[in-house]
N, C-alpha and C positions, 0 to 999 in steps of 0.2 A: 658667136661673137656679137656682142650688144652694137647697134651701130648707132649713131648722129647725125642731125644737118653741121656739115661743115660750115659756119659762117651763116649770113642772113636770106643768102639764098641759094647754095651748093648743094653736091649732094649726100645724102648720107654716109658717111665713112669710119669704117672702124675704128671701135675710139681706142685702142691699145695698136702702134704701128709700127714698123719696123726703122731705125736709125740704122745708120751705116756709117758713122765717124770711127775711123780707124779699121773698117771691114779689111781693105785690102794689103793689114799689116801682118796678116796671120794666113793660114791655110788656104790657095784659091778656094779647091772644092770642098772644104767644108764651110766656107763663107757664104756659097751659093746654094750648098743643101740647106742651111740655114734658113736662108731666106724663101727656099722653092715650102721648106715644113713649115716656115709663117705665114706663106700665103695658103696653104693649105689648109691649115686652122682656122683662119677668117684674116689674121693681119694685113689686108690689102692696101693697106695706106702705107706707104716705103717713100721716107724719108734720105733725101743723098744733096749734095754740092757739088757747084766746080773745085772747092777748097779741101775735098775731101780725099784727094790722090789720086787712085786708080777705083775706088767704091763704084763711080759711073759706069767702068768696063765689067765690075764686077756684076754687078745688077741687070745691064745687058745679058748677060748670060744665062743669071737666074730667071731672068722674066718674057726670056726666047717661049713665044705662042703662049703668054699668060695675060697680053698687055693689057687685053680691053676688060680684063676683072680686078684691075688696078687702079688706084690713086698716086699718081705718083710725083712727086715734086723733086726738085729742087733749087739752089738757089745762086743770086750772082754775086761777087765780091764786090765790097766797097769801089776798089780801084778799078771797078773794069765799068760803073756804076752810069757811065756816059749815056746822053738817048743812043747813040750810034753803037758802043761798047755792051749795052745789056743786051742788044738786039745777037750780037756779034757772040757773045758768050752765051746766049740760050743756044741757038744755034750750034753751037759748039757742044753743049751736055746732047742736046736731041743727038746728035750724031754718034757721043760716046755709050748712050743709052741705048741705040739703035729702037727711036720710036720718032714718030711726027707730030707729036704733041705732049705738053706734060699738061696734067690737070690744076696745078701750080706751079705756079714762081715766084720767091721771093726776095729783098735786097737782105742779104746776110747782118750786117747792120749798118748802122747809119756812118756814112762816108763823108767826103770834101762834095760830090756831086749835088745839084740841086733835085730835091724830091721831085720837081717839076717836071726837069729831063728825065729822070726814073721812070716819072708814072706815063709818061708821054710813052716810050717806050714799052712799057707793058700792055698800053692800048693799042699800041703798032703791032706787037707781040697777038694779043686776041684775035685784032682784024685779020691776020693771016692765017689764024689756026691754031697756031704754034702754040699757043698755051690757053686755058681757060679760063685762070682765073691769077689775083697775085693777089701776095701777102709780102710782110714783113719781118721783120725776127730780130729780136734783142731792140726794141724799141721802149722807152719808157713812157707815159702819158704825154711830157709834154714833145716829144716826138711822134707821137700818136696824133694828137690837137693839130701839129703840122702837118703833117700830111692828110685829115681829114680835110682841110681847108684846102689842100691842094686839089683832090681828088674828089671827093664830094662824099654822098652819105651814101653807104651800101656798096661800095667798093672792095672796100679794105677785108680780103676774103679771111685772112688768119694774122696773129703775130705766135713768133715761137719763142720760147721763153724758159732758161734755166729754171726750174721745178722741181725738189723734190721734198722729201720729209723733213730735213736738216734746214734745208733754203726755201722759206715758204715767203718770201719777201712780195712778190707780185700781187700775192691777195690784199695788199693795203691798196692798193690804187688800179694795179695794172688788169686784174682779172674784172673789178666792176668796171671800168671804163669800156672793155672789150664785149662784156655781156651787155654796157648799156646801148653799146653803137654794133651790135651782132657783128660781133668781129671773133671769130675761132681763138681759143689760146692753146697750143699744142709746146708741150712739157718734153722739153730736149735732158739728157741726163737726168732720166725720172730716178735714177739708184744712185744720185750722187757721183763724184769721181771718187773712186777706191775708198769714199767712205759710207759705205752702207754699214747700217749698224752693227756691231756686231753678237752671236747669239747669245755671248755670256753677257753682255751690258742689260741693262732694265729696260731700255726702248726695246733691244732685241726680244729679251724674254718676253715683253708684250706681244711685240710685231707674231713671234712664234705662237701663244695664247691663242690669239684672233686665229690664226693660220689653223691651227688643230682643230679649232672649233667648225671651222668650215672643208677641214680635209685640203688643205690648202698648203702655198707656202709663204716667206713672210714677204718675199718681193712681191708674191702677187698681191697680198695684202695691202704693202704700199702704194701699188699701182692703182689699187681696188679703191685707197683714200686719195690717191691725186684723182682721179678720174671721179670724183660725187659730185663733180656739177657737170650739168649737162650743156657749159660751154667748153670742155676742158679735158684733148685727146694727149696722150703720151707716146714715145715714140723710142722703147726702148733698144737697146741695140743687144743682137744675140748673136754667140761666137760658136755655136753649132743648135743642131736639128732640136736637140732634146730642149736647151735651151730656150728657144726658140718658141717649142710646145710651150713649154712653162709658162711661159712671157704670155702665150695665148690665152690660156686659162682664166687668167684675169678677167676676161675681157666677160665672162660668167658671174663672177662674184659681186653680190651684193651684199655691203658690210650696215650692220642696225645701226641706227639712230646712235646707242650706248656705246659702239667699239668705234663708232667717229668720232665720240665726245672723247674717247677714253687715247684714243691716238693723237687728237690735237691737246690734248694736254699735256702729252707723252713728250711731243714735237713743237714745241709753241715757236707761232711764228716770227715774235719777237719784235723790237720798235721798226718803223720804218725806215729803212737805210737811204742814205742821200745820194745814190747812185743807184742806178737798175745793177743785179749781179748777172756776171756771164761769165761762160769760159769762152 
């Protein structure tokens, strides 16, 4: 598994991770063999929220006597976004995690609260331990420009950011602004929601091309094109072990110069839209 500096001064972390939105709608224990065969593979970066149900209990489970080969985040909700409330709801994940620290934390996205009391809180958060580092997620530039003025230069550990082959929207502004101030951008819904291409359409029968060529398959192919810069981790979510493996594999592939050129013309990312996209 190819690893990175997280951010301007973290630590290396795999750049293909495991997401967990919607983990604990489905099977406990195949959710958690899931995750025990990503971390296996190398996937050590595990991606969860408080927004994200019961995923926090699930994760506990899987990452019982694995924790200190982990990166593991996750993040607070708007409403809970208070300096008192962020404090109160990290607090709350550590406990549903069963661990004494996350390696990040960040605001889910931008709320009614002032950045100010956010970031105040994530420093109160540091001083105790309790997390290492924070970030942000679903932030646009000029939400970005604000809270660097808040927080100062070299804080801002990650933003996460819808990404994938269809929705390539961030690379107009959001991805240089992030590589220009070493701020992580980690690619939530790297396969789309329910629409990853499919094999009979021409992006698929490309995606599958590339994939043959490398003994491959075509998500990891996608993952292999979101991930060619080396500010820019993914974090996709897998609903069992084998899965899982697959999603890993990626994290191996390196696609030529020709089948980058040949996927971003496949996938064009199109004019810049007047709003950051999210789900």
């Amino acid at each position: 598994m190819r690893k990175q500096q997280f951010g301007n001064s973290g630590p290396d972390v795999s750049v293909i991770g495991q997401g967990t939105w919607y983990l604990d709608r489905g099977d406990r224990k195949s959710a958690v063999a899931a995750l025990r065969r990503g971390i296996e593979t190398g996937m050590t970066h595990i991606d969860t929220a408080e927004m994200y149900g019961d995923a926090e209990l699930v994760i506990a489970d899987a990452i019982a006597g694995l924790r200190d080969e982990l990166f593991l985040v996750s993040k607070v909700l708007p409403s809970n976004a208070s300096r008192r409330g962020t404090i109160t709801a990290c607090e709350r994940s550590l406990k549903r995690l069963k661990t004494d620290h996350l390696d990040c934390y960040l605001l889910h996205w931008r709320g009614s609260f002032s950045l100010d009391d956010t970031v105040a809180a994530f420093d109160e958060l540091i001083a105790a331990g309790k997390i290492r580092s924070w970030g942000v997620s679903n932030f646009d530039t000029d939400d970005l420009n604000e809270l660097l003025a808040v927080a100062g230069k070299g804080r801002i550990a990650c933003n996460q950011v819808l990404y994938h082959l269809q929705e390539r929207a961030i690379e107009h502004a959001v991805i240089p602004w992030c590589e220009k101030h070493g701020v992580a951008v980690v690619a939530y819904s790297p396969f789309g929601h329910d629409d990853f291409p499919s094999p009979r359409s021409k992006q698929g029968q490309m995606l599958q091309s590339i994939a043959d060529a490398h003994k491959a398959t075509a998500r990891q192919v996608a993952l292999g094109f979101l991930t060619r810069r080396p500010s820019v981790f993914a974090i996709p979510k897998a609903s069992s072990a084998d899965h899982a493996a697959d999603n890993a594999a990626a994290g191996r592939l390196k696609l030529s110069d020709s089948e980058l050129a040949g996927l971003d013309s496949a996938f064009p990312r199109g004019p810049k839209p007047r709003g950051l996209p999210m789900l």
